[in-house]
C-alpha positions as CSV (number, residue, x, y, z in Angstrom):
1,X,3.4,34.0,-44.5
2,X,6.4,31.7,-45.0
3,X,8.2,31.7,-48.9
4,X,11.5,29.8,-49.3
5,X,13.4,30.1,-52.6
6,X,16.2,28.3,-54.5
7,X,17.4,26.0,-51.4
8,X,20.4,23.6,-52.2
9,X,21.4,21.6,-49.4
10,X,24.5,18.4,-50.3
11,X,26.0,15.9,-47.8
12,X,29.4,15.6,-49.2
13,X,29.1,15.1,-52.8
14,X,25.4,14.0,-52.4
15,X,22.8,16.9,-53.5
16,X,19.8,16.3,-51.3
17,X,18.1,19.4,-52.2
18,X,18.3,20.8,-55.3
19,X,16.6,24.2,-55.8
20,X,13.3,24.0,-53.5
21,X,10.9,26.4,-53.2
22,X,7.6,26.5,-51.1
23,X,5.1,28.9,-50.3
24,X,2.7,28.8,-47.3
25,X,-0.2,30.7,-46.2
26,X,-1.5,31.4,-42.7
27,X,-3.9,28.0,-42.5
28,X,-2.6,26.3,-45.0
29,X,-2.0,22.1,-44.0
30,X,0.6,21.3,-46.5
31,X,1.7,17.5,-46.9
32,X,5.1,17.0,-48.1
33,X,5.2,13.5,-49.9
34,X,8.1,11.4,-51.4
35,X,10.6,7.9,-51.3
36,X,13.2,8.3,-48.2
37,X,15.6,9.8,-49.6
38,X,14.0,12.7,-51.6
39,X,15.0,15.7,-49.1
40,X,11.6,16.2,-47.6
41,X,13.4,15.7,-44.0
42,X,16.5,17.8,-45.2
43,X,13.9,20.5,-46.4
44,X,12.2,20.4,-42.8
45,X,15.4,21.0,-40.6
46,X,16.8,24.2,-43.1
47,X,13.4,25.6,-42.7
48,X,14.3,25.6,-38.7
49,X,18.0,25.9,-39.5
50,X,18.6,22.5,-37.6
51,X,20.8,21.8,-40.9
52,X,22.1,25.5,-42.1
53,X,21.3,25.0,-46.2
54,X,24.0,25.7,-48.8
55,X,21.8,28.3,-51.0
56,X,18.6,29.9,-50.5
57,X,16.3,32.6,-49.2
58,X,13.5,32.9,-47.0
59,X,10.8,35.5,-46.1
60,X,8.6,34.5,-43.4
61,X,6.1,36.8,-41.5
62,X,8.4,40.3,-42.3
63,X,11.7,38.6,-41.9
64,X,13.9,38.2,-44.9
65,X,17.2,36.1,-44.3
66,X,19.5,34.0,-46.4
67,X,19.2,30.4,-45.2
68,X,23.2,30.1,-46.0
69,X,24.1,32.8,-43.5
70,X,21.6,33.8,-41.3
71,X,22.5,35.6,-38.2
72,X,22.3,34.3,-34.8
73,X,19.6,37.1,-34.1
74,X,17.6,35.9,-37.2
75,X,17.7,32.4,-36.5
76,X,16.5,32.8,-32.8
77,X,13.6,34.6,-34.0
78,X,12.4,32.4,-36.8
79,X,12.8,29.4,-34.2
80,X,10.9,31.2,-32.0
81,X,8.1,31.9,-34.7
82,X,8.1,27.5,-35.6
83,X,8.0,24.1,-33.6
84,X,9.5,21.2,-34.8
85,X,7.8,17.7,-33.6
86,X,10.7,14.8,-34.3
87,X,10.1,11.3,-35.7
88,X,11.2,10.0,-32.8
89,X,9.4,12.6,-30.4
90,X,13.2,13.9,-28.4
91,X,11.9,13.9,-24.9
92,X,14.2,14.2,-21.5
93,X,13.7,10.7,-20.3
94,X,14.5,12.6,-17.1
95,X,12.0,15.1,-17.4
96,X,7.9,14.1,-16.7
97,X,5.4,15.3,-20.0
98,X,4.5,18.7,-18.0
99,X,8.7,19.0,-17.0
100,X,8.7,18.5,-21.2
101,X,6.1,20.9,-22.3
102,X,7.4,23.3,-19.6
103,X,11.2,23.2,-21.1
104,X,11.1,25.4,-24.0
105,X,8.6,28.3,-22.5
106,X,11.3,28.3,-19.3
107,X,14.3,27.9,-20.8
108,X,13.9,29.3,-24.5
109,X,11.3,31.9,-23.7
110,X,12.6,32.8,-20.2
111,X,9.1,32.7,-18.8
112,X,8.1,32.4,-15.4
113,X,7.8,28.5,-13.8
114,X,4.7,29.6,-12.3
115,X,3.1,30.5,-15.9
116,X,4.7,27.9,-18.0
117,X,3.0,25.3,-15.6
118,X,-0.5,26.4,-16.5
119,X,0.4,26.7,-20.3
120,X,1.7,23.2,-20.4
121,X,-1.2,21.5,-18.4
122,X,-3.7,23.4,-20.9
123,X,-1.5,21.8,-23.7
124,X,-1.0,18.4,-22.4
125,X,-5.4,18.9,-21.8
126,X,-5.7,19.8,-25.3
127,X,-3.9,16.4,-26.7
128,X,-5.6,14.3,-24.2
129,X,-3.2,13.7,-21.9
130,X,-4.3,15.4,-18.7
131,X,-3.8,12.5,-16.5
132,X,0.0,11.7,-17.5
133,X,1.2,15.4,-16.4
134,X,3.9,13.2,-14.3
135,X,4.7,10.5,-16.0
136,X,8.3,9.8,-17.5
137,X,8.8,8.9,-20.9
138,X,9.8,5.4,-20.1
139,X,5.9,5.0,-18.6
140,X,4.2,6.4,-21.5
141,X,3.3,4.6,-24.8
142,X,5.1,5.7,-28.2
143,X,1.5,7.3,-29.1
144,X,1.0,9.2,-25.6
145,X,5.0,10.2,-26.1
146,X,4.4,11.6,-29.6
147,X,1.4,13.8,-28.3
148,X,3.9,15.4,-25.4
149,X,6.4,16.6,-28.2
150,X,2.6,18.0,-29.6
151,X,2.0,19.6,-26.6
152,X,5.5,20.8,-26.4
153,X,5.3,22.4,-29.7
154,X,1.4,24.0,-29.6
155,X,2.7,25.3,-26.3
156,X,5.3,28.0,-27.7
157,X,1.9,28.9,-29.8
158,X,4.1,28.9,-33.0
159,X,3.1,30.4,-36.7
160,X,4.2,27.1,-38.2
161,X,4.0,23.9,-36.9
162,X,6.4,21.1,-38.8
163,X,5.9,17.7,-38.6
164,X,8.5,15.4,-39.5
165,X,7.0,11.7,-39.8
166,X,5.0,11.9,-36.6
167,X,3.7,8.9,-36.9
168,X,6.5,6.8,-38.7
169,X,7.9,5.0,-35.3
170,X,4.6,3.9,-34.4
171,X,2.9,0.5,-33.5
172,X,-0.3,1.2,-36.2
173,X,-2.5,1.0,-33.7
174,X,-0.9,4.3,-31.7
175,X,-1.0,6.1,-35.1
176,X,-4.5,6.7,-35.3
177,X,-4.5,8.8,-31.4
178,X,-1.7,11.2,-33.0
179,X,-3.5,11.7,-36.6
180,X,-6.4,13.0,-34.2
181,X,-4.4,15.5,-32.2
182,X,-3.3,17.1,-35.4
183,X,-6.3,16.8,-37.3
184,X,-7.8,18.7,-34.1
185,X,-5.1,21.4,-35.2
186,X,-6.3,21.9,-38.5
187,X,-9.5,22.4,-38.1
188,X,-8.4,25.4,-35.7
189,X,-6.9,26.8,-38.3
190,X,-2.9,25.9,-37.1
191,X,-0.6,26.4,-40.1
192,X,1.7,23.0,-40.5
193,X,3.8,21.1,-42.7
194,X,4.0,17.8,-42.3
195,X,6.1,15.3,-44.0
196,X,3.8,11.9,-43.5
197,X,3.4,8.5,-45.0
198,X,-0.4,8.7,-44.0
199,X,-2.4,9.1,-47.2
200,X,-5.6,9.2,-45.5
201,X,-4.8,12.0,-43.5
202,X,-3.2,13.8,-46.4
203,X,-6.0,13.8,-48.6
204,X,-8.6,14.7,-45.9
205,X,-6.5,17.3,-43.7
206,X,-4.5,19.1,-46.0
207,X,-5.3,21.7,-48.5
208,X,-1.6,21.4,-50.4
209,X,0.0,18.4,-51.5
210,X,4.1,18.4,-52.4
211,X,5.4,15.6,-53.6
212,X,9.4,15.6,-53.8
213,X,12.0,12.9,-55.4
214,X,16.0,12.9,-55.7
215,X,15.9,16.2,-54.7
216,X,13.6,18.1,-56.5
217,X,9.8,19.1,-56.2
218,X,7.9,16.9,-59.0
219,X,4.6,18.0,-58.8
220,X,2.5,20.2,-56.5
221,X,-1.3,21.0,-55.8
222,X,-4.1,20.2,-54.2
223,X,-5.2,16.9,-52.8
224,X,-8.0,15.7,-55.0
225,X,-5.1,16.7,-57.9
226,X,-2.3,15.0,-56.5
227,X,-4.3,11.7,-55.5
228,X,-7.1,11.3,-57.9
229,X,-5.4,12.7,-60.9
230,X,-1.8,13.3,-60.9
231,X,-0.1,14.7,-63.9
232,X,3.8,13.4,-63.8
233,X,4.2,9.3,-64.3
234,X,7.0,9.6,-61.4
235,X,3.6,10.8,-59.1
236,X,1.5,7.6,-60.1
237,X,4.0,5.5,-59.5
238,X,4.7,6.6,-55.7
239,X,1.2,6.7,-55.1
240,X,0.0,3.1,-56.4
241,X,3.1,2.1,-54.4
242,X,2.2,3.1,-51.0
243,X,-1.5,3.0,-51.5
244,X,-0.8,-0.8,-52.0
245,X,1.4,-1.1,-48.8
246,X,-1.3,0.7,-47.0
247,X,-4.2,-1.4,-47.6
């Protein structure tokens, strides 16, 4: 469904990607893990060319583009095949959660107001959120925000769903409401890569585990692997490191 090959991507003299490649299949919950730092962000935003990467190729669902140089055509349609669902969830402060949801199906997909009203009260229903249709950002908790960029993104009913740190600008107790949403996904069969700091939901949602330093993938495979039995030292070390924090 979605290959990428050989992506480079350097801010300046620093190389934050270094030769990535990932495959996913339709289904597939794949978990990128690593130290801030290690390029799993960077790898996110080239895969939605919100940063354009400096080498590399991608085939995704009968498309087949250089990431370097893309066209404009290419690049609309590959967006319009993904969501993207921000750290720090990018809402219109000015906009309520249905105004939100309804955004990208009005303006991106130029669909009618009347029909991107109904699509975004089913997806604001399906995250649990069917009594904050008009609320504003500022009256919603960080959790109940997080879930309208959800809704935003299952709206456009996208191949791929990517997560970047969902959950990272959370008060704990908010995380657990947004780990439910997507594990809700999953089981639906949603395809989505998520870079997370959750562990828990790693090893119970996903069926791939990447884990990435300096650049560089260091180990792949699938959860009980990566967490119970880990074959690169660099690996154990991360993992006994945030498994500590976490407890």
């Amino acid at each position: 469904m979605l290959e990428i090959k050989g992506v480079t991507k350097a801010f300046g003299k620093e190389e934050v990607l270094k030769g990535v490649d990932l495959t996913v299949h339709k289904g597939d919950v794949v978990v990128i893990l690593g130290p801030s730092g290690s390029g799993k962000t960077t790898l996110l935003r080239c895969i939605n060319f919100l940063e354009t990467a400096d080498e590399g190729s991608m085939q995704f669902d009968g498309i087949t583009t250089n990431l370097n140089h893309a066209s404009k055509k290419v690049i609309s349609a590959i967006r319009k095949k993904t969501a993207f669902v921000f750290q720090n969830y990018n809402l219109f402060n000015n906009k309520t959660a249905l105004e939100n949801v309804m955004e990208g199906l009005v303006i991106g997909r130029k669909m009618p107001k009347k029909q991107a009203q109904e699509i975004a009260k089913k997806a604001l229903d399906k995250v649990g959120l069917s009594d904050r249709y008009n609320f504003y950002p500022s009256s919603l908790s960080g959790g109940q925000q997080q879930r309208v960029g959800i809704a935003r993104a299952i709206a456009v009913n996208p191949d791929v769903i990517l997560f970047d740190e969902p959950t990272s600008a959370l008060d704990p107790e908010l995380i657990g409401e947004v780990l439910k949403v997507m594990k809700t996904l999953a089981k639906e069969g949603t395809t989505m890569i998520v870079v997370t700091h959750e562990m828990t939901f790693a090893e119970e949602v996903s069926n791939h585990v990447i884990f990435m330093d300096n650049g560089v993938i260091i180990e792949e495979g699938r959860p009980q692997e990566i967490f119970h039995n880990p074959k690169e030292e660099r690996t154990r070390q991360f993992l006994k490191r945030i498994l500590k924090e976490n407890d």
